[in-house]
N, C-alpha and C positions, 0 to 999 in steps of 0.2 A: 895544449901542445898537440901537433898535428900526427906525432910519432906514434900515440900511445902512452907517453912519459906522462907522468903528472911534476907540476912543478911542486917545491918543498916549501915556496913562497905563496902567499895568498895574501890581498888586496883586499882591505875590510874598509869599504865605505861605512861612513859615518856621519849623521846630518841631523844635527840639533838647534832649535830656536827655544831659546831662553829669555822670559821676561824677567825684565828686572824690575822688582816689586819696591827696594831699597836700596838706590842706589848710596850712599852712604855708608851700611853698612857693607855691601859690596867694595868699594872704595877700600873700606876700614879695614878689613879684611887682606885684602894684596896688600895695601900697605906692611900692614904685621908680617907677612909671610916675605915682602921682601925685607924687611928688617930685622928679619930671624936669621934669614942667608948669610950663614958664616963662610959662604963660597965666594960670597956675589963681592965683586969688586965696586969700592966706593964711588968710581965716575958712572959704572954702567946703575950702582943703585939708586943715584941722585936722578940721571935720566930715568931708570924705568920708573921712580915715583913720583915722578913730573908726569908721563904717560898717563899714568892709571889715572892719578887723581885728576885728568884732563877727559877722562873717555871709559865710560862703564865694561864696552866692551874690550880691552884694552885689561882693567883691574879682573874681569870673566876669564881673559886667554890666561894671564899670571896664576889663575887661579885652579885651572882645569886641565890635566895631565892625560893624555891620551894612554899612559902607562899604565896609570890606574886603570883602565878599563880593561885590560887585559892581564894582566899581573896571575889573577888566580886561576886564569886558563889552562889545564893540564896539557902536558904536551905540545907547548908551545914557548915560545921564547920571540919577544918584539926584537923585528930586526932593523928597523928603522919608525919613524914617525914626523911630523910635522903636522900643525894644524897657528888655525886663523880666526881672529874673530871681527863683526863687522855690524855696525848699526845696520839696523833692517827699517827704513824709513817706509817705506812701500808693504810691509808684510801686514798682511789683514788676519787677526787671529780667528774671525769664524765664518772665514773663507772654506771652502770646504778643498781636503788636500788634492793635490794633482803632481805624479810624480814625473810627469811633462815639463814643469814645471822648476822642478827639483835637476834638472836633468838625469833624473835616476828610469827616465823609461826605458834605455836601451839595456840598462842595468837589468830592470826587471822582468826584459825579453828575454835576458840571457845572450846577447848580445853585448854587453858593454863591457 
């Protein structure tokens, strides 16, 4: 802020690639957990278990709570969230990193 003010809101990027070593028990896994959901409504449980057991990253997102990452954060409180997850056909694991890439340069400039 150009005032001097600081905002009370802070923007926490976040950017993870995950191999999936077994996808099965992955799979297995979101399954149980949607079929633990005493919330989850029967049409939307049929489609998300259709999903997962269709697409690993898909059974990953069910699985992965941006909440959790923050939860034991003092003095702080999550004021929103959303995230996504996506086959990375193109990602080469010993590629060497570049945050160009990432789009995290401007980020890293201070800048973004």
């Amino acid at each position: 802020m150009s005032n001097g003010e600081t905002s009370r809101f802070v923007r926490l990027h976040v950017e993870l690639v995950m191999e999936v070593t077994d996808a099965a028990r992955l799979t297995g896994a979101a399954v149980d957990r949607l079929n633990d959901d005493p919330a989850l409504p029967d049409d939307e449980r049929r489609q998300s278990l259709e999903t997962v057991r269709d697409d690993p990253a898909e059974a990953l997102a069910h699985l992965v709570d941006p909440f959790d990452l923050v939860t034991g954060v003092p003095g702080t409180q999550l004021a929103q969230a959303s995230w996504s997850s996506e086959e990375m056909t193109d990602y080469d694991p010993d590629a060497e990193w570049d945050a160009a890439e990432w789009d995290l340069a401007d980020d890293a400039d201070g800048e973004g």
